[in-house]
C-alpha positions as CSV (number, residue, x, y, z in Angstrom):
1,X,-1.1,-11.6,-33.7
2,X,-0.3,-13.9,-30.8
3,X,-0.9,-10.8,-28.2
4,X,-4.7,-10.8,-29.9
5,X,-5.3,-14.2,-29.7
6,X,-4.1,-14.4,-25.9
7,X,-7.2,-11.9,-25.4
8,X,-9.8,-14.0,-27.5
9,X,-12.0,-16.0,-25.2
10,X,-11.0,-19.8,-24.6
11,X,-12.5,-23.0,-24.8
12,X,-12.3,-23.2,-21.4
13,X,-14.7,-19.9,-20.7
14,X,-17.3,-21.4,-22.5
15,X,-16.9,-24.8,-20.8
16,X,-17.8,-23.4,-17.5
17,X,-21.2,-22.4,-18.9
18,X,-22.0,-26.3,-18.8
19,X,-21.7,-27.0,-15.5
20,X,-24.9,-25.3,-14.0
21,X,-27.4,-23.8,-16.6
22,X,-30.7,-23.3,-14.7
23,X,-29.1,-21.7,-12.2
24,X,-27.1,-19.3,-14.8
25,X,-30.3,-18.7,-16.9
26,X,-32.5,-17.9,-13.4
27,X,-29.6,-15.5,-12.5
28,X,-30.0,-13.7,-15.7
29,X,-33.8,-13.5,-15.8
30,X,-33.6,-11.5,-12.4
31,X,-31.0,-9.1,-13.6
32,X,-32.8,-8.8,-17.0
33,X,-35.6,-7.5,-14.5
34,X,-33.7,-5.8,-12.4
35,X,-31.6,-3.9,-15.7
36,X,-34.7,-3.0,-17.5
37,X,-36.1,0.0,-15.4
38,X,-32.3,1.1,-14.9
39,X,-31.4,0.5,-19.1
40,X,-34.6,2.7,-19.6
41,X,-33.7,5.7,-17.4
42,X,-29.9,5.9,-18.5
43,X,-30.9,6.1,-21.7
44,X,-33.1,8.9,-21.3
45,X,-31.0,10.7,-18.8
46,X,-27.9,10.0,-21.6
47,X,-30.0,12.0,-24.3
48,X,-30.4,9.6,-26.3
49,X,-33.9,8.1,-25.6
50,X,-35.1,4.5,-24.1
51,X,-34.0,3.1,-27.1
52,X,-30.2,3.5,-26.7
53,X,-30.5,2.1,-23.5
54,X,-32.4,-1.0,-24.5
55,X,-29.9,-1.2,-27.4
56,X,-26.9,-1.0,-25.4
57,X,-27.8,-3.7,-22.6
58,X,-28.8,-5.7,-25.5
59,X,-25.7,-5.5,-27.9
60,X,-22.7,-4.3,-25.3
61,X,-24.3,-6.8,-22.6
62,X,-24.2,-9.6,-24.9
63,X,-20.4,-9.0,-26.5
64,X,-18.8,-8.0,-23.0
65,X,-20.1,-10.8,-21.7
66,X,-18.9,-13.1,-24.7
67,X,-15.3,-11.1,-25.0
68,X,-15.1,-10.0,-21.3
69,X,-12.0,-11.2,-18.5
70,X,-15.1,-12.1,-15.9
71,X,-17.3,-14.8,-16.1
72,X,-19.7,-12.7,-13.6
73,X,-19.8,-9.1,-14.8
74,X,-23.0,-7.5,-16.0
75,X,-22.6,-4.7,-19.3
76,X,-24.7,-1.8,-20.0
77,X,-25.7,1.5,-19.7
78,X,-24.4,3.1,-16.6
79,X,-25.1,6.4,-14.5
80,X,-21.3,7.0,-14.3
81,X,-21.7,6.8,-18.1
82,X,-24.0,8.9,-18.2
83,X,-22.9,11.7,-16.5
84,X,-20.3,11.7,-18.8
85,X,-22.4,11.4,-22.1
86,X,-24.4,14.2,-20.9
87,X,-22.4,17.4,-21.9
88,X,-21.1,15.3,-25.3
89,X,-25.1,15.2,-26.3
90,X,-25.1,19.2,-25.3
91,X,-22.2,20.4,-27.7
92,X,-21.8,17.4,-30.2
93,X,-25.6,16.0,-30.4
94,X,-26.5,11.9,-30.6
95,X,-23.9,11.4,-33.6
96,X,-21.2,13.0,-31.1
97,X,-21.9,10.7,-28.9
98,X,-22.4,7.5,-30.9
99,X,-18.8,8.6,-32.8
100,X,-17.2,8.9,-29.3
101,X,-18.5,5.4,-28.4
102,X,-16.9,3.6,-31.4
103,X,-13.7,5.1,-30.8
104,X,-13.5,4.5,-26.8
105,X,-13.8,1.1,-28.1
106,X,-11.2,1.2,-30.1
107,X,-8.9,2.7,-27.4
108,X,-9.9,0.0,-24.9
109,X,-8.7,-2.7,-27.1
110,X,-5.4,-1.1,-27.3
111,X,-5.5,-0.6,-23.9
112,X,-5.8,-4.2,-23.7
113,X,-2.5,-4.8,-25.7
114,X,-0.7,-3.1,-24.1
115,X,-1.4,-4.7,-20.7
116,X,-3.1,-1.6,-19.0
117,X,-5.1,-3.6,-17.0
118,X,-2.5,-4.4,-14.3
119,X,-2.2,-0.8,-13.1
120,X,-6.2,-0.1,-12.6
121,X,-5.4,-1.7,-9.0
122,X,-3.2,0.9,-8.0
123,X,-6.0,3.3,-7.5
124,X,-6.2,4.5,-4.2
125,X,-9.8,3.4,-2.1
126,X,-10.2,7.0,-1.4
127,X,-10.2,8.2,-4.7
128,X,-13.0,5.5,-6.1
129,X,-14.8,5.7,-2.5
130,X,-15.5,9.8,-3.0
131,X,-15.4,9.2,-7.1
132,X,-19.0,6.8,-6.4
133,X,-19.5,9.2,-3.8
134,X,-19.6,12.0,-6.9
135,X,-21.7,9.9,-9.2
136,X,-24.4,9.1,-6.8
137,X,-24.8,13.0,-6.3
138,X,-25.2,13.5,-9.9
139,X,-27.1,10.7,-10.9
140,X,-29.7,11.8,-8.5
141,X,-29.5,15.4,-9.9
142,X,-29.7,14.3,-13.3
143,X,-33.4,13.0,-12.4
144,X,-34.8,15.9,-10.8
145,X,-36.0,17.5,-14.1
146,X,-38.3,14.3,-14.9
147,X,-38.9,13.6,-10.7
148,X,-40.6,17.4,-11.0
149,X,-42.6,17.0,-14.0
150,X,-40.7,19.5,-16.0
151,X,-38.7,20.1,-19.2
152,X,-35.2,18.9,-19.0
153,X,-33.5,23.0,-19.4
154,X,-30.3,24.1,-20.8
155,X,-26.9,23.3,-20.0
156,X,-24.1,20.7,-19.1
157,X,-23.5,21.3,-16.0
158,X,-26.0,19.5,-13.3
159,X,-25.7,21.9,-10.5
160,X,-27.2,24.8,-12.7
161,X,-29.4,22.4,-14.5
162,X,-31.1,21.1,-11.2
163,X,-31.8,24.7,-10.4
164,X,-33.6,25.5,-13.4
165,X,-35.5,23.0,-13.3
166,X,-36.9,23.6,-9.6
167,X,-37.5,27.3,-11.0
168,X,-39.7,25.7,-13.0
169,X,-41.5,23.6,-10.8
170,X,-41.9,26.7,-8.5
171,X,-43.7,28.5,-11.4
172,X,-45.7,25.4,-12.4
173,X,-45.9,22.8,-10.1
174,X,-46.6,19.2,-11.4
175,X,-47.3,17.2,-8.3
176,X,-48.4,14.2,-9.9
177,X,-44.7,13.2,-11.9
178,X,-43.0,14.3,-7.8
179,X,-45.2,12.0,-6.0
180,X,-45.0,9.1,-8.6
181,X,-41.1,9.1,-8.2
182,X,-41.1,9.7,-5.1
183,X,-43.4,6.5,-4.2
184,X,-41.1,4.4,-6.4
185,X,-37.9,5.7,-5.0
186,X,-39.8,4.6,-1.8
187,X,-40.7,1.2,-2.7
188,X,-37.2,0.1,-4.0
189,X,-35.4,1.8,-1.2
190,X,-37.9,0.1,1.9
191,X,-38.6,-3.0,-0.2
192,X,-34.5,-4.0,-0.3
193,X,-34.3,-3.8,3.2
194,X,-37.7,-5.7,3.3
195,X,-36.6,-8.1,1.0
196,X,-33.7,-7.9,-0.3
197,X,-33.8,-10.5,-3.4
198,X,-37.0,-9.2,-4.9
199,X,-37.0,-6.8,-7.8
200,X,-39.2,-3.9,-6.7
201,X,-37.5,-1.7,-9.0
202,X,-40.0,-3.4,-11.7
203,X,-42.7,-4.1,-9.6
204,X,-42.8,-0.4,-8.6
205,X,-42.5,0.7,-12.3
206,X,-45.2,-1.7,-13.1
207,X,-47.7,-0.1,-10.2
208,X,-46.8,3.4,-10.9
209,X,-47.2,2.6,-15.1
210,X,-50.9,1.4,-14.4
211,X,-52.0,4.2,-12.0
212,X,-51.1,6.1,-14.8
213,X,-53.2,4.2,-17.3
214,X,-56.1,3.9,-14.7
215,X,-56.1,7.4,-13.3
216,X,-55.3,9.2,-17.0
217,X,-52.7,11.2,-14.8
218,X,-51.7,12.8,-18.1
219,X,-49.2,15.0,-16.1
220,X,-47.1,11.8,-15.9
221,X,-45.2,12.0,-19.0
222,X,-44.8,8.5,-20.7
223,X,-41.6,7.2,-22.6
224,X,-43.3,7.3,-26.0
225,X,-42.7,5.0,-29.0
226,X,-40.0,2.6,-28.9
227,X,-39.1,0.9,-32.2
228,X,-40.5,-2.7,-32.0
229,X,-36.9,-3.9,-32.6
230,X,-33.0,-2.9,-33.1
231,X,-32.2,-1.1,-35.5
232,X,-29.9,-2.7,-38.8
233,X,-26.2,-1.2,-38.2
234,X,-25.0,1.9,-39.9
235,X,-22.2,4.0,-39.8
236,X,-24.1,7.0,-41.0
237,X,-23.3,8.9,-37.6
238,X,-19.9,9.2,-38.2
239,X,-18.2,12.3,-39.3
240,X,-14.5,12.2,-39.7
241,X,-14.3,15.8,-39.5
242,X,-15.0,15.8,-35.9
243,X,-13.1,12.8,-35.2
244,X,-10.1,15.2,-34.1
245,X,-12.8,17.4,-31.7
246,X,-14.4,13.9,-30.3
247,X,-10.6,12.8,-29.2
248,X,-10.5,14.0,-25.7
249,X,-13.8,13.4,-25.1
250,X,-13.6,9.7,-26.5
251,X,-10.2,9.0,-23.8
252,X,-12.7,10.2,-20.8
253,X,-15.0,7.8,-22.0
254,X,-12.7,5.0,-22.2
255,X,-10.8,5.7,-19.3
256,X,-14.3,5.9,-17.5
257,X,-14.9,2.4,-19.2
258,X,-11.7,0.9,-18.1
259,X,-12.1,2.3,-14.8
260,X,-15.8,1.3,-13.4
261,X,-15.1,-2.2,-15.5
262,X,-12.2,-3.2,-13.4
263,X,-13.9,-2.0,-10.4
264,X,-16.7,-3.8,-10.7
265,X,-14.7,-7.3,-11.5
266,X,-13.0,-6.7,-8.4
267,X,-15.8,-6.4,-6.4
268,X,-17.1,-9.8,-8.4
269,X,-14.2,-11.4,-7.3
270,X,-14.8,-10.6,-3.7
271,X,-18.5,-11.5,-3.5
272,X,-17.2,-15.2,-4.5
273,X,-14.8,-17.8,-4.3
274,X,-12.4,-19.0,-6.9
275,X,-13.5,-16.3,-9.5
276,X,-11.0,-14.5,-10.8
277,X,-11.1,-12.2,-14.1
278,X,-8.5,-11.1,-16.3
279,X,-8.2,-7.2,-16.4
280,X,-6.6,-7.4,-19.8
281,X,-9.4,-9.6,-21.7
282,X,-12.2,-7.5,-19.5
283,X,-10.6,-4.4,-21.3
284,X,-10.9,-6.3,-24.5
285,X,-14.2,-7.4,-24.4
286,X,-15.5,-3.7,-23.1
287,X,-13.7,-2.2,-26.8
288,X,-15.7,-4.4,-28.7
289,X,-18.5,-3.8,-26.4
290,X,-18.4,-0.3,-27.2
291,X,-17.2,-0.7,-30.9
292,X,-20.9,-2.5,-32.0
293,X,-23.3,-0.6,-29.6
294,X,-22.8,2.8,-31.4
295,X,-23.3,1.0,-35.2
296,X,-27.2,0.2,-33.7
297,X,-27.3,3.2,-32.0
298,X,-26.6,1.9,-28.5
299,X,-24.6,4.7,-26.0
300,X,-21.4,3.9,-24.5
301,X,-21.2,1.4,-22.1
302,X,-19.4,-0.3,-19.1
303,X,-19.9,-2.4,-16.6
304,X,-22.2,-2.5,-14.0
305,X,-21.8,-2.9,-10.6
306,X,-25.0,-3.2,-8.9
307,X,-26.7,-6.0,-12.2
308,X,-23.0,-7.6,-11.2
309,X,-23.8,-7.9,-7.8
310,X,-27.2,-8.9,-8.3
311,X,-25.8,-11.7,-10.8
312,X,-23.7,-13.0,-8.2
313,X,-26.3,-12.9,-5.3
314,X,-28.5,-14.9,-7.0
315,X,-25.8,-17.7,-8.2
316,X,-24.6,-17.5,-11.5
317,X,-21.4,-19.0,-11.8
318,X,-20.5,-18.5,-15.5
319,X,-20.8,-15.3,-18.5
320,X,-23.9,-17.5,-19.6
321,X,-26.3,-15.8,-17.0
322,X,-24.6,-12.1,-18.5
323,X,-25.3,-13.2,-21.7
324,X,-29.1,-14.5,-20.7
325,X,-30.2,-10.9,-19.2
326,X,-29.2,-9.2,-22.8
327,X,-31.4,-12.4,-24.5
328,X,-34.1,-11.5,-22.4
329,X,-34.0,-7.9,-22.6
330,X,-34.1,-8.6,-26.2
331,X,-37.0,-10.0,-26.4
332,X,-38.7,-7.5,-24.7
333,X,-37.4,-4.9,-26.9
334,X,-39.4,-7.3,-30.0
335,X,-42.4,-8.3,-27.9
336,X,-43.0,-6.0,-25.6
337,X,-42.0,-2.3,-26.7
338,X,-45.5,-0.7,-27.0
339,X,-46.4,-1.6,-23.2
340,X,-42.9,-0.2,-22.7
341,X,-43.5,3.1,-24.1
342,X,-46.2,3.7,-21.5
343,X,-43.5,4.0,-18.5
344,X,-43.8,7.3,-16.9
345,X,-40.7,8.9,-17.4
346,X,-41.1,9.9,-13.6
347,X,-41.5,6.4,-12.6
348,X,-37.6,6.0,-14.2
349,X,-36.4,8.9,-12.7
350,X,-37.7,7.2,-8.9
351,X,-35.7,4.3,-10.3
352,X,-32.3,6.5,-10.4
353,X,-32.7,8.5,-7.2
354,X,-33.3,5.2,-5.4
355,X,-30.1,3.6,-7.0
356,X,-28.4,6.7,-6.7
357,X,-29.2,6.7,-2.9
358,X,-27.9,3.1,-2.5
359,X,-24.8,3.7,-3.9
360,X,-23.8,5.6,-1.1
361,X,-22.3,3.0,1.1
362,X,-21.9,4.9,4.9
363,X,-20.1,3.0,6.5
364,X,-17.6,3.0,4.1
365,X,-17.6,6.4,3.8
366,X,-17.0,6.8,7.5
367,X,-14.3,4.3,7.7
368,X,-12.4,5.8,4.8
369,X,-13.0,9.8,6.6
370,X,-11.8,8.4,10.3
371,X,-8.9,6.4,8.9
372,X,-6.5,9.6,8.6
373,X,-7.1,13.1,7.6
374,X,-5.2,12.1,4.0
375,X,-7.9,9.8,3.5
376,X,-10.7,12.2,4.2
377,X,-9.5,14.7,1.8
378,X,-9.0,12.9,-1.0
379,X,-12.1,11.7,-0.9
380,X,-14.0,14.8,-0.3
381,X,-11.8,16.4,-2.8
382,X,-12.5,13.7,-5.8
383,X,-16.5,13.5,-5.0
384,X,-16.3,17.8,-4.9
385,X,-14.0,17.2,-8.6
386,X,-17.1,14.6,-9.8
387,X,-20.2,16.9,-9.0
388,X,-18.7,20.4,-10.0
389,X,-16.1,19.5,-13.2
390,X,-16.6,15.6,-14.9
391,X,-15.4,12.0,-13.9
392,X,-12.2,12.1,-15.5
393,X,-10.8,15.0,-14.4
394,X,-11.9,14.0,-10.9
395,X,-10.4,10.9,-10.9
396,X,-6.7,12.6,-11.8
397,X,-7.5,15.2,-9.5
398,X,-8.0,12.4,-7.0
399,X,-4.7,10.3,-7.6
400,X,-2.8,13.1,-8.2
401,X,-3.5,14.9,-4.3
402,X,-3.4,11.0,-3.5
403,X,-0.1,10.9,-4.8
404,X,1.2,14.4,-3.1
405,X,0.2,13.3,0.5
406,X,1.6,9.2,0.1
407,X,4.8,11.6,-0.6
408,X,4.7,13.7,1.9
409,X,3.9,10.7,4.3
410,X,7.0,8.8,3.1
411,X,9.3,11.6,3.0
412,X,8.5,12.8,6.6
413,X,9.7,9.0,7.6
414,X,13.1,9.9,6.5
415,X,15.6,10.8,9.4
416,X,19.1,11.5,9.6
417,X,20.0,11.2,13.4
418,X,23.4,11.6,15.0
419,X,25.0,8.5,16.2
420,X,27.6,8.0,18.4
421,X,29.8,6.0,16.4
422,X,32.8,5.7,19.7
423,X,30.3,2.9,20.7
424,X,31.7,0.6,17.7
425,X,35.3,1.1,19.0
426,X,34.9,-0.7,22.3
427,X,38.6,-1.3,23.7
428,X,40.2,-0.3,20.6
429,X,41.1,3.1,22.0
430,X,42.2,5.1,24.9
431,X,39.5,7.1,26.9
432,X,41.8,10.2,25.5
433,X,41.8,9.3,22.3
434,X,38.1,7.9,22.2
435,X,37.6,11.9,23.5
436,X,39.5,13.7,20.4
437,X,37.6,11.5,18.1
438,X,34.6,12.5,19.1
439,X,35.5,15.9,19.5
440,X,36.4,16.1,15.4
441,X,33.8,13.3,14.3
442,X,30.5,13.6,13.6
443,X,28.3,10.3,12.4
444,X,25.1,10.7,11.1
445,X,22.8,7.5,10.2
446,X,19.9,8.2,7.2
447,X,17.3,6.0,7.5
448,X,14.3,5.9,4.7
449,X,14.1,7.0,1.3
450,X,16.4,10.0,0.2
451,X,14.4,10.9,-2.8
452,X,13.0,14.1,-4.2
453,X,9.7,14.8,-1.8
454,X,12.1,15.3,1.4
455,X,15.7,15.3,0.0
456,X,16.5,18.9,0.5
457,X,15.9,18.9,4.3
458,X,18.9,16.7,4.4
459,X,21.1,19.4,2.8
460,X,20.0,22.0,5.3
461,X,20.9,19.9,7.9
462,X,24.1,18.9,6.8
463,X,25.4,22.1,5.8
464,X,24.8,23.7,9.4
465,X,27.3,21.1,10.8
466,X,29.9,23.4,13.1
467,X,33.0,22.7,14.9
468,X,34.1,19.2,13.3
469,X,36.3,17.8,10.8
470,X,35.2,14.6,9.4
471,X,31.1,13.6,8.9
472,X,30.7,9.9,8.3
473,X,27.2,9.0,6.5
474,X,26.2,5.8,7.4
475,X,24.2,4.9,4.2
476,X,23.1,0.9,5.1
477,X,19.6,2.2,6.0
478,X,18.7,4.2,2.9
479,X,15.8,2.5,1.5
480,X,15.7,4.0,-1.9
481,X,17.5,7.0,-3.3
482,X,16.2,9.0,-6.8
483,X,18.1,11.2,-8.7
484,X,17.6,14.5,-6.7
485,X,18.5,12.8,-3.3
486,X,21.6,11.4,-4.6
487,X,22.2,15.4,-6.0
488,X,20.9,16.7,-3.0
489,X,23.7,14.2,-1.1
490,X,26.6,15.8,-3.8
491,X,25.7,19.0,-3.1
492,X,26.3,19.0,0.5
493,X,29.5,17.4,0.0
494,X,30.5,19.9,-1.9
495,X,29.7,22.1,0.8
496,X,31.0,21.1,3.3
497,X,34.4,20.1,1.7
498,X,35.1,23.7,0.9
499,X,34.7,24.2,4.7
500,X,37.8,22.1,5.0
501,X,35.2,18.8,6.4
502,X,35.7,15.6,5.0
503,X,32.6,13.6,4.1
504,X,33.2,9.7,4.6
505,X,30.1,7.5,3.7
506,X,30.1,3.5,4.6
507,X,27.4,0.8,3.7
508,X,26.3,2.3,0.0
509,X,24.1,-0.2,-1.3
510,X,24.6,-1.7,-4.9
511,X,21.0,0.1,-5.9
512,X,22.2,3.6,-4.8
513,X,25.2,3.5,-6.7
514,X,23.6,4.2,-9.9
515,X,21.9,7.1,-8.7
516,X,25.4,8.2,-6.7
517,X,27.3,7.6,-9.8
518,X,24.7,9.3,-12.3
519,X,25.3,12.9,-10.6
520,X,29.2,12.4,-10.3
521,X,28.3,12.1,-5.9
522,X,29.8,8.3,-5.9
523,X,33.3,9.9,-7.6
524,X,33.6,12.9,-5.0
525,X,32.7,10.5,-2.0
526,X,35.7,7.7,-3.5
527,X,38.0,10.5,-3.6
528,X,41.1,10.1,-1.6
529,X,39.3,6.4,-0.6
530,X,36.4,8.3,1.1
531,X,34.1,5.4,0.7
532,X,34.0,2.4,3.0
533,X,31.6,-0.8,3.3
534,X,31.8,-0.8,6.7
535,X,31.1,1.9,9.4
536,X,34.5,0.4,11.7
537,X,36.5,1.2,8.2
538,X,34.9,4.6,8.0
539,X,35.7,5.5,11.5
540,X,39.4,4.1,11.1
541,X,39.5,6.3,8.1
542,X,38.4,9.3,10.1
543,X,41.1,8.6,12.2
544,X,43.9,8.5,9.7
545,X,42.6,11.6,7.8
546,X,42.5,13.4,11.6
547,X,46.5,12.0,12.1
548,X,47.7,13.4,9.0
549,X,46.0,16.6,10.1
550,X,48.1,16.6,13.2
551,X,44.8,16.6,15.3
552,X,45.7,12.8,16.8
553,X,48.9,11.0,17.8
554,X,49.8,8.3,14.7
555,X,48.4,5.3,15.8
556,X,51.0,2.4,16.9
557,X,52.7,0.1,14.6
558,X,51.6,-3.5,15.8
559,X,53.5,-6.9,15.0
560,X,50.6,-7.2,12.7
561,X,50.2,-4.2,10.8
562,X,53.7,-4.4,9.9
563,X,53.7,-7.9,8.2
């Protein structure tokens, strides 16, 4: 019960909503302008109609905002969302969908007890770099059908969606739904660089919706009806039949939740200073976001990063602008719904290739390609995963090749160079003597990690020592050592002790003993006293085990040796 309440917003979260209203109430008035065109078209491209859109900025905008871990982030329907909702609407239908929503929100809030927030920031920049990379691709696919004036055909995946659909054009042109995207898509994307704080996502929605009154351009298909209100909640969706069907994908839509929510608070937290969120409460408040939308038919949603940044270009400083853009969207879903309805659903689908256009950041795309090949192909790789397979798996794919090439990286800074350990014995021994040593002593220093990635070079070249008696393993400069490097270190031993070499090791550190003494290696390299903290006790040993071989004279009995 404690852990729950630790998530529960504070007195404190709401306090900061005093400090500067108008300027949190203007904020959300220009994302409430910005979000409407953008709620519209996801909704439609989800499946689900205007309406679910409208629904979910409304509800899921207002709850994450209330429940959320950022006082800046924006909630609602989302084109990464949406590319994920699509093929759930194909094979399960709008109750699928609505099912999957209420229990992604249920696994976000126990994501959010059990403290998964922390680990979102381990995701490499790569993989989210080429993972936006993906979206944008498909979000501007997505609106092709609409953009060309033509029936939305079958399937679930884009790439053989988009095709059909430009077969169809090719058979029956519709000129008048291309060119009215195509001039909004223009006037949002030459407009922001124009002006870059003015909404012309609504003001070209607003010119391209009365040409098409004025002009009866009936090729420009309209939204249609849009209930004059939300609907009353309802489970009537659910079937608990298919609840065991709708599980895997209900984690893709949570982990997509969890994912673009903690990205975008990050990015929040960068725009300003001395904001920071809470990944565990932003988890939270995105489970209950996405436990009410589906009961008022709302699709899943997440944050978003673009209203986000708009809410924190234009000033707000607390969740009260957030919650402002859902009030107003609100009461355009009561008031204004029939002027809605008149939208051209090409006019929306402008809106989405224009967004999905600026989300393609180029100069970070060619910083992240030039910084090493790694880079580059985990990012290619995770926005290839994201157009041709879905989100989720791209993002595994992603961390997982990620993953393999950080290994290879660190394992290929391991080393284990010959040393020549006679330069520790300065004036401790006779040029003759210092001679024999080295002829029978080999010492090897391992530096880096000795771990599973690169452990078994290290075997290869420690069996092919020749021509010596003793090895000595100066460990001081192992950095960290798994199970298979210290098994990998046993094994070579081994080896070379039935050769008739003795392995002597100096400078184990207390961390690599457990490790050493899990695979029985720290008991073979302690046998007969093999084990030595320092490398000048290792070499001394060498030197007795080398005596009692008859390979050097015994060394002589000082005054002090003999006390």
């Amino acid at each position: 019960m404690g852990r729950v309440r630790s998530l529960l917003p504070a007195r404190a979260d709401f306090a900061v909503m005093a400090r500067n209203p108008r300027r949190d109430l203007l904020a959300g008035l220009t994302v409430a302008i910005v979000a409407l065109p953008l709620a519209l078209g996801f909704g439609v491209s989800s499946g689900l109609g205007a309406e679910a859109g409208l629904t979910t900025a409304v509800v899921a905008g207002t709850l994450a905002a209330l429940f959320g871990g950022s006082n800046l982030q924006v909630s609602g329907p989302t084109g990464a969302m949406t590319v994920v909702l699509v093929p759930i609407v194909s094979r399960y239908g709008p109750g699928g969908v609505l099912t999957v929503g209420l229990m992604a929100g249920v696994l976000l809030i126990v994501l959010a007890l059990l403290k998964a927030g922390r680990y979102m920031r381990y995701i490499p920049a790569p993989v989210v770099e080429g993972f936006t990379l993906g979206i944008a691709c498909v979000i501007g696919l997505q609106q092709i059908p609409n953009a060309l004036g033509v029936a939305t055909p079958e399937g679930d995946k884009v790439l053989v969606v988009t095709w059909r659909a430009i077969g169809e054009f090719v058979k029956a042109p519709n000129w008048t739904a291309t060119v009215l995207a195509l001039a909004v898509a223009a006037v949002m994307l030459l407009g922001a660089r124009w002006r870059p704080r003015l909404p012309f996502s609504i003001v070209a929605v607003i010119a391209a919706t009365l040409a098409a009154q004025l002009f009866h351009l009936d090729a420009a298909q309209p939204i249609g009806d849009l209930p004059s209100g939300l609907s009353a909640p309802s489970l009537a969706f659910l079937d608990l039949s298919a609840v065991g069907s709708l599980l895997a994908p209900a984690v893709a839509v949570a982990a997509l939740a969890a994912l673009e929510s903690l990205l975008s608070a990050t990015v929040a937290d960068g725009m300003t200073v001395g904001q920071q969120h809470d990944p565990d409460k932003e988890l939270f408040g995105q489970g209950i976001a996405n436990l009410a939308a589906p009961l008022f038919g709302g699709v899943p949603a997440t944050a978003a990063i673009a209203r986000t940044a708009v809410n924190v270009r234009t000033g707000a400083g607390s969740r009260l602008a957030a919650i402002t853009h859902a009030a107003v969207l609100a009461v355009i879903v009561f008031a204004a719904a029939p002027l809605v309805s008149k939208i051209p659903l090409a006019a929306l689908a402008g809106v989405l290739l224009a967004t999905a256009i600026r989300m393609v950041e180029l100069g970070a795309l060619r910083a992240m390609a030039r910084a090493t090949r790694s880079d580059a192909t985990v990012l290619v790789l995770t926005a290839v995963a994201t157009l041709a397979l879905d989100l989720v798996y791209a993002v595994v794919i992603g961390l997982v090749v990620a993953g393999a090439l950080t290994l290879r990286a660190v394992a290929d800074q391991a080393r284990m160079d010959q040393v020549d350990f006679t330069a520790d014995l300065p004036g401790e021994h006779s040029e003759e003597e210092q001679a024999l040593l080295a002829e029978h002593i080999v010492a090897y220093r391992i530096d880096g990690p000795l771990f599973f990635a690169g452990a078994h070079r290290f075997l290869l070249e420690l069996s092919e020592v020749a021509d010596v008696r003793v090895v000595i393993l100066r460990m001081s400069r192992i950095t960290t050592m798994d199970a298979t490097g210290a098994l990998v270190l046993k094994d070579a031993v081994e080896k070379l002790n039935r050769r008739g070499i003795a392995v002597l090791a100096s400078g184990i550190r207390p961390a690599q003993r457990r490790a050493l003494q899990s695979v029985g290696a720290l008991d073979l390299l302690q046998l007969e006293g093999r084990e030595y903290t320092t490398t000048r006790e290792a070499i001394a040993g060498a030197r007795s085990h080398l005596h009692r071989a008859g390979l050097l004279p015994a060394a002589p009995v000082t005054e002090e040796a003999s006390r």
